[in-house]
Kinemage of the C-alpha trace (Angstrom):
@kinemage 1
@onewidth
@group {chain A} dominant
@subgroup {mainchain}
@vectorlist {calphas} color= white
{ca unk a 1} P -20.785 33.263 9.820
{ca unk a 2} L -17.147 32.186 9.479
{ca unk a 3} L -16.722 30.336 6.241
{ca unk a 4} L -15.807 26.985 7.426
{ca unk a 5} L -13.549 26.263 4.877
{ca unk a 6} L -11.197 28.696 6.437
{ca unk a 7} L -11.052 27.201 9.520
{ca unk a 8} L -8.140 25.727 10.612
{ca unk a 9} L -5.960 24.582 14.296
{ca unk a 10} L -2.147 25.134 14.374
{ca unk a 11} L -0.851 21.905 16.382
{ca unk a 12} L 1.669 22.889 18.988
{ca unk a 13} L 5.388 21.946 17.649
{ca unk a 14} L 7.551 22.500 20.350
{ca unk a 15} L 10.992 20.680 19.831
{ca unk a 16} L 9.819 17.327 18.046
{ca unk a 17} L 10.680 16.106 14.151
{ca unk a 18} L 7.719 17.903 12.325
{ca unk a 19} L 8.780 16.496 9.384
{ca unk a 20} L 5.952 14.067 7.610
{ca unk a 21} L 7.515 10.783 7.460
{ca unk a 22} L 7.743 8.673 4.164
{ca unk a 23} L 5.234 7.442 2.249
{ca unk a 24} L 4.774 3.823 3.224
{ca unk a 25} L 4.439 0.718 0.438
{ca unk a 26} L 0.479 0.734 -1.380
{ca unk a 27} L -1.600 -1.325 -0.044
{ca unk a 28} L -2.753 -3.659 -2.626
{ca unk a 29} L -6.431 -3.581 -1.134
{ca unk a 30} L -7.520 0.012 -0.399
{ca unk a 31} L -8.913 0.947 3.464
{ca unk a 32} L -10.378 3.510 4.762
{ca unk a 33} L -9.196 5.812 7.422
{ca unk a 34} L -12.478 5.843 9.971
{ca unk a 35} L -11.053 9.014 12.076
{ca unk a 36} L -8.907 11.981 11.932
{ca unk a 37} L -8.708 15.994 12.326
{ca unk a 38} L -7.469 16.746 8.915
{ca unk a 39} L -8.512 20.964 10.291
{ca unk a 40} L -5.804 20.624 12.632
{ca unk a 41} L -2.187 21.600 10.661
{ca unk a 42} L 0.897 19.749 11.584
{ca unk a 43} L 4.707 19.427 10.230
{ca unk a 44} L 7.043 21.837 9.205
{ca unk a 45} L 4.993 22.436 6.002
{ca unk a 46} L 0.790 22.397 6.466
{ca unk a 47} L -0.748 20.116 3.934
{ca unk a 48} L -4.357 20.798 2.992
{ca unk a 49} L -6.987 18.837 2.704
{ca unk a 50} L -6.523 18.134 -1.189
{ca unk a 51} L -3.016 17.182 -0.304
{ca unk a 52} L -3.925 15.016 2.360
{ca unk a 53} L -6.380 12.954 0.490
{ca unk a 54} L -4.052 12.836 -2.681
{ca unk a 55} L -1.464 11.099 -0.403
{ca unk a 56} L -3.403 9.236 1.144
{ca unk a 57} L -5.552 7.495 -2.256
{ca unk a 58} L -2.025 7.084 -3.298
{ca unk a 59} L -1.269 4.358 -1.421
{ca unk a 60} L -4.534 2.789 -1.139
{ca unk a 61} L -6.446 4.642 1.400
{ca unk a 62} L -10.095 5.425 0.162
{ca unk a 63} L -11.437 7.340 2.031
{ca unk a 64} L -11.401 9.465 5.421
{ca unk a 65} L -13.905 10.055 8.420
{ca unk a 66} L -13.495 13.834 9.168
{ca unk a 67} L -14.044 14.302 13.394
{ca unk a 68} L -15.087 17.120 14.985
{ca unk a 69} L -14.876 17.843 18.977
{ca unk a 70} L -16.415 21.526 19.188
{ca unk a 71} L -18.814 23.975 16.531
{ca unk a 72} L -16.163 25.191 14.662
{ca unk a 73} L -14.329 22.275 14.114
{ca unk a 74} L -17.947 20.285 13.362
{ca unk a 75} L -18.926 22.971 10.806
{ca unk a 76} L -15.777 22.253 9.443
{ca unk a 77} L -15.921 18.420 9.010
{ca unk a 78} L -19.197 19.294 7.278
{ca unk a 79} L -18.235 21.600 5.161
{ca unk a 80} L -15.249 18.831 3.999
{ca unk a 81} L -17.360 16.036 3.471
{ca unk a 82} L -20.234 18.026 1.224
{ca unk a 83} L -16.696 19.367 -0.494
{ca unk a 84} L -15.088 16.412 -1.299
{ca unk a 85} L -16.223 12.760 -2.278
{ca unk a 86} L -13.470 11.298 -0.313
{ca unk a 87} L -14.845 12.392 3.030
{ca unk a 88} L -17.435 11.718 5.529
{ca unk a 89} L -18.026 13.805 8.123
{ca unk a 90} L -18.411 13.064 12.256
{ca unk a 91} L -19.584 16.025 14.506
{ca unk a 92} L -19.638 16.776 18.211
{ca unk a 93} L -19.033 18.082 20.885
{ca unk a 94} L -16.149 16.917 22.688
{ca unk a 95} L -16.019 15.488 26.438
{ca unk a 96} L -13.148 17.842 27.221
{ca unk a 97} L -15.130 20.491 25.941
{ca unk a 98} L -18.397 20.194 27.320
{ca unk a 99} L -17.303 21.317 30.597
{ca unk a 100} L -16.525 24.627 29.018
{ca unk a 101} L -20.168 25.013 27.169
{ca unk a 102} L -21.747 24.130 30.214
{ca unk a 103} L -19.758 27.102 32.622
{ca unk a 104} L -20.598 29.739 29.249
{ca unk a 105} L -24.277 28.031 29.295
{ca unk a 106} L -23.819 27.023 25.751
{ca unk a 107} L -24.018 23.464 26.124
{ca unk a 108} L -27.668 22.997 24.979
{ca unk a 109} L -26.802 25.715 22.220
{ca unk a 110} L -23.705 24.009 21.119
{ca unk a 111} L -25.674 20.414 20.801
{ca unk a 112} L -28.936 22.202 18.634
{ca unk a 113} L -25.784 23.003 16.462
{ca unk a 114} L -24.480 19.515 16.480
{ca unk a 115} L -28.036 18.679 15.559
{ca unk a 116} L -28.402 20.833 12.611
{ca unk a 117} L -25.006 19.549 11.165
{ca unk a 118} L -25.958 15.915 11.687
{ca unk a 119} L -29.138 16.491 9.106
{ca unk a 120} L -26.273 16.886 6.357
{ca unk a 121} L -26.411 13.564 4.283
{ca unk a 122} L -22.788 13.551 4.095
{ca unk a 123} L -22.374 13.986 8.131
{ca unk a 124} L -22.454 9.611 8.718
{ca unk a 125} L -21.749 9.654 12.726
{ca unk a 126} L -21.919 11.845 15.742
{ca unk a 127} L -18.506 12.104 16.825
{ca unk a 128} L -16.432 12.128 18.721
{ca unk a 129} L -18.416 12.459 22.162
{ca unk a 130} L -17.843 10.010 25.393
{ca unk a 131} L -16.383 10.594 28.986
{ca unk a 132} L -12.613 11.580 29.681
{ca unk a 133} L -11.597 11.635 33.222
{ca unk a 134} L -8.184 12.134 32.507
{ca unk a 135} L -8.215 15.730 31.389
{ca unk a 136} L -11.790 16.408 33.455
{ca unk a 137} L -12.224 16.545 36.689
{ca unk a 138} L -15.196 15.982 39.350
{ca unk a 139} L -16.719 19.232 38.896
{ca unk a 140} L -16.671 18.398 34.906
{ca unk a 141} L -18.250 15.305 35.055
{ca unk a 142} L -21.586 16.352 35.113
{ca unk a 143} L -21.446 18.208 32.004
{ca unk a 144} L -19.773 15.315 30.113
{ca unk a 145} L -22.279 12.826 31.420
{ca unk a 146} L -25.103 15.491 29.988
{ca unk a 147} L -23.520 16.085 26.809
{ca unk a 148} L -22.842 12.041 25.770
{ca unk a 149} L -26.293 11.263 26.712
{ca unk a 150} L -27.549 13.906 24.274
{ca unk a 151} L -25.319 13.040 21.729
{ca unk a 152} L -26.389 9.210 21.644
{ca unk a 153} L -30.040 10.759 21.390
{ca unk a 154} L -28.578 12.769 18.487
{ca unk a 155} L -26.707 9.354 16.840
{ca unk a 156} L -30.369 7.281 17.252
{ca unk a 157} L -32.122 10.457 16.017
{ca unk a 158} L -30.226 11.078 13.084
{ca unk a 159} L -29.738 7.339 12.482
{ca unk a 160} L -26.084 7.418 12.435
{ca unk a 161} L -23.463 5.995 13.099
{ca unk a 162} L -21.601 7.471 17.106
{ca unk a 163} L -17.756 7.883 17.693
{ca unk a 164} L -16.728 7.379 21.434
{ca unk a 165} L -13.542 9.070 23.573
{ca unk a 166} L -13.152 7.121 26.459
{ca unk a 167} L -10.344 8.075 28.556
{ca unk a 168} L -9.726 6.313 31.847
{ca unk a 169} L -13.569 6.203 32.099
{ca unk a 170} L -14.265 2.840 30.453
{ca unk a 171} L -16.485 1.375 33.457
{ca unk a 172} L -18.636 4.585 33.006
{ca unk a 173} L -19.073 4.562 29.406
{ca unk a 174} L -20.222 1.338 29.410
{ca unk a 175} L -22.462 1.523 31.913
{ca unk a 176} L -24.044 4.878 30.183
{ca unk a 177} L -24.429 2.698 26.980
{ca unk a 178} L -25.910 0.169 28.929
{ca unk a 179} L -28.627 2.120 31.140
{ca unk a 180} L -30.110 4.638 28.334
{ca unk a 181} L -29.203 2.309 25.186
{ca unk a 182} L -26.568 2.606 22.664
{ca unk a 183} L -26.996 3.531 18.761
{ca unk a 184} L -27.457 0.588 16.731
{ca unk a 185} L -23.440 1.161 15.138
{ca unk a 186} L -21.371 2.458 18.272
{ca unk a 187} L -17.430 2.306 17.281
{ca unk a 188} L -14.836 2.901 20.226
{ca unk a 189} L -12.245 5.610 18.540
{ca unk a 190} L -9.133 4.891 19.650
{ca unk a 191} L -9.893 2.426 21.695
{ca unk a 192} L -8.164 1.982 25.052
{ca unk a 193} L -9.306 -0.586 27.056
{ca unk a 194} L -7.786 -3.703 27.404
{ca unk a 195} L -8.891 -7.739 26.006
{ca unk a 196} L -11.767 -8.232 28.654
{ca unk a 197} L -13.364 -4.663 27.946
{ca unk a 198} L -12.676 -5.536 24.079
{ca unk a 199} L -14.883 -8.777 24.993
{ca unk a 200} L -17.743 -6.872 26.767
{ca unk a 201} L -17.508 -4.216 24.081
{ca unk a 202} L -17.973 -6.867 20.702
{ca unk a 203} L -20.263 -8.818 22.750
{ca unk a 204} L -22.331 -5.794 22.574
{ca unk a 205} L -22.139 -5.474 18.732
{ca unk a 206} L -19.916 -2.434 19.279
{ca unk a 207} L -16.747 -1.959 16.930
{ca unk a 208} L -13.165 -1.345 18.023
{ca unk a 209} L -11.065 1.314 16.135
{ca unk a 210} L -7.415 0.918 16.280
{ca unk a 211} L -4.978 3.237 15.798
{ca unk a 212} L -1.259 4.095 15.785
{ca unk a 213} L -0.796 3.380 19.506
{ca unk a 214} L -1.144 -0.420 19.161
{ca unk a 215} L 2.409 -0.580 17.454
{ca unk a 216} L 3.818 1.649 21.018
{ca unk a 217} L 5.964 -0.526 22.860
{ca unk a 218} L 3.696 -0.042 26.355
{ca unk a 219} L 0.855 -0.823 24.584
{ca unk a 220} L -0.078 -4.366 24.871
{ca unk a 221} L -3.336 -4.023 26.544
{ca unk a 222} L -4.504 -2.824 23.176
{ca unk a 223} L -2.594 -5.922 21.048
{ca unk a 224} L -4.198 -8.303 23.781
{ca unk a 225} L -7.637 -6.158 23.322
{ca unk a 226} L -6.994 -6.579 19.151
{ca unk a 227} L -6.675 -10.606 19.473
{ca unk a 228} L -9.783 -11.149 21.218
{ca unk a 229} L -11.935 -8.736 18.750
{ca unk a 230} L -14.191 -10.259 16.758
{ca unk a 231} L -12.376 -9.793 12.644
{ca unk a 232} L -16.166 -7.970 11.532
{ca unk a 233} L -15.732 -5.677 14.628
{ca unk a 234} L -12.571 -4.457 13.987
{ca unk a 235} L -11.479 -0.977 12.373
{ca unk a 236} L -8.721 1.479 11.850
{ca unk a 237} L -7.964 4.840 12.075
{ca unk a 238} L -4.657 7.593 12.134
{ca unk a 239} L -6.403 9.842 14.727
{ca unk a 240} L -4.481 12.234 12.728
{ca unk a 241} L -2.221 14.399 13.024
{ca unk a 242} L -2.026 12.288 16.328
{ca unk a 243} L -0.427 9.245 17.182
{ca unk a 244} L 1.660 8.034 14.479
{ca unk a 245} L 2.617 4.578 14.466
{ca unk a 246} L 6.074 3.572 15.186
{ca unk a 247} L 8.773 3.796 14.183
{ca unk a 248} L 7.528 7.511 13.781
{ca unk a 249} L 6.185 8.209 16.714
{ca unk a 250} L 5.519 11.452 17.641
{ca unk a 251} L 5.926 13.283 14.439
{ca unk a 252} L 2.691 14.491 12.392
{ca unk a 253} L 0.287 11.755 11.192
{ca unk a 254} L -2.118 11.707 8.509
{ca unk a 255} L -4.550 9.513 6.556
{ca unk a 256} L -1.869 8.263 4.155
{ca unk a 257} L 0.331 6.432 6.872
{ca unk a 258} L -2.402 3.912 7.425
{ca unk a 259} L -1.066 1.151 5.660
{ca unk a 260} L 2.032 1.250 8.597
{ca unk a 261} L -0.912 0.380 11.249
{ca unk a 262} L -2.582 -1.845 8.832
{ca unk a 263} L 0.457 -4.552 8.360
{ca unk a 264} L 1.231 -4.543 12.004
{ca unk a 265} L -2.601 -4.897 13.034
{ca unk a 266} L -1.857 -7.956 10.196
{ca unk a 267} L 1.371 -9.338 11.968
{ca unk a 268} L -0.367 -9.303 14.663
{ca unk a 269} L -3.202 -11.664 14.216
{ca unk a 270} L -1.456 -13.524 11.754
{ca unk a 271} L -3.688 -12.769 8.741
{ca unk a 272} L -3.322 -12.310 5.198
{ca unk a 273} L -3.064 -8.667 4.666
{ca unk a 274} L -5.126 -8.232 1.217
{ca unk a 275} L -8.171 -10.706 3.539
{ca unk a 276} L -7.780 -8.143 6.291
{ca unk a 277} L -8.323 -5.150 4.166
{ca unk a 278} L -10.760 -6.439 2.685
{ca unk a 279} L -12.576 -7.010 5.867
{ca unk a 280} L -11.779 -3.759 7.414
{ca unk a 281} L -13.080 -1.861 4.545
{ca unk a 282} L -15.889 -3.651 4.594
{ca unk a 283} L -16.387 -2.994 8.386
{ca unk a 284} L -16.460 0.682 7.617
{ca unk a 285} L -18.754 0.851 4.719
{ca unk a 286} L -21.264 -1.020 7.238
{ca unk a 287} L -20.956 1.459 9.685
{ca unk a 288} L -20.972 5.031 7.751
{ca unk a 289} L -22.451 3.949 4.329
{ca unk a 290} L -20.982 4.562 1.009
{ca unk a 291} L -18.790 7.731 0.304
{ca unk a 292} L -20.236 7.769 -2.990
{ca unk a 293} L -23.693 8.693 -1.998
């Protein structure tokens, strides 16, 4: 087998600034960044994983949740967290990607894999899995639907903690959670809906990860869906190198540009930034356990 250590995604650059922006100001309460693809290299110069963690403790983020969406990419966010004390690991299969075990008639395969990666002590969630209908069609749907419901078997299995992509499926992943029963932590990555899903969502003792996009200018379903979430149900995340938070939108993001989401999720509800640090590191802790253990 591959040593997963070696294992590593190019981003595509095309035209855009793939320059890492500056370091922002410390937070003066650390966080924790609860979801990012640290495999995947971005910007003009690749940074590895020492390097990102490095940059990121110096400005006061802890820790990071290591996703995977397919085998090699899970093996990988394994093989970080058992690595390095700063990481936890998340491992799946990925909605988009289902489809594509399912034609090769992998899928069961691929999810015994996911299973043998979530018995790792250091592997804290089963992640990220869901339903996207934006980038699946019809004829994929089936195999998505098949795959989540596994995975949340996997997440109450394993007793830990599951990572949901919902794209432009939010009815449906609710209703999934609903009909076979969600894990007892469930966090919405990235989450997308807008302040009445963020209601039905907390109501259901799910948590709500927010992430660069809330500071996008035509994004104010998620700042309406951020003011109605409960302060214990809220976390954060880069989603790295993905969606970097304005005013550096679209070039590479990574664990230590956190604290740019942070004070704006802060602005936003009009909190004291050290109290909602506090909280939101606490929020994570509660859902993936201690990265010391």
């Amino acid at each position: 087998m591959t040593d997963p250590s070696q294992y590593v995604r190019q981003r595509e650059k095309g035209a855009r600034d793939v320059s890492y922006p500056p370091a922002p100001e410390p937070l003066a309460v650390a966080v924790y960044d609860n979801h990012a693809h640290l495999e995947i290299e971005d910007g003009e110069v690749g940074l590895s994983l020492d390097e990102q963690l490095t940059r990121a403790g110096d400005v006061g983020v802890l820790g990071v949740v290591q996703a995977g969406g397919d085998i090699d990419s899970s093996r990988w966010s394994a093989w970080a967290a058992a690595s390095h004390p700063r990481v936890l690991a998340a491992v799946a299969i990925h909605p988009n990607e289902a489809p594509a075990y399912a034609e090769r008639g992998m899928l069961a395969e691929a999810i015994a894999v996911i299973d043998e990666l979530a018995a790792q002590p250091r592997v804290r969630a089963i992640g990220e899995t869901g339903l996207d209908f934006f980038r699946t069609g019809p004829e994929g749907q089936p195999a998505q639907y098949e795959s989540f419901e596994a995975h949340i078997a996997l997440a109450k299995r394993h007793g830990i903690a599951m990572q949901i992509h919902d794209r432009e499926a939010h009815d449906e992943v609710l209703a999934t959670l609903r009909r076979v029963g969600a894990p007892e932590r469930t966090v919405f990555h990235c989450f997308s809906g807008d302040a009445d899903m963020a209601r039905i969502a907390a109501d259901a003792g799910y948590y709500l990860s927010f992430a660069g996009n809330v500071t996008f200018k035509n994004a104010q379903n998620l700042r309406d869906a951020l003011a109605v979430t409960p302060r214990e149900r809220i976390l954060v995340e880069t989603d790295a190198p993905f969606l970097t938070p304005v005013p550096y939108r679209g070039r590479p993001n990574a664990p230590y540009l956190i604290p740019a989401t942070v004070r704006f999720l802060a602005a936003q509800l009009e909190v004291d930034l050290d109290e909602l640090c506090a909280q939101l590191a606490a929020n994570t802790l509660a859902v993936y356990g201690s990265f010391e253990d």
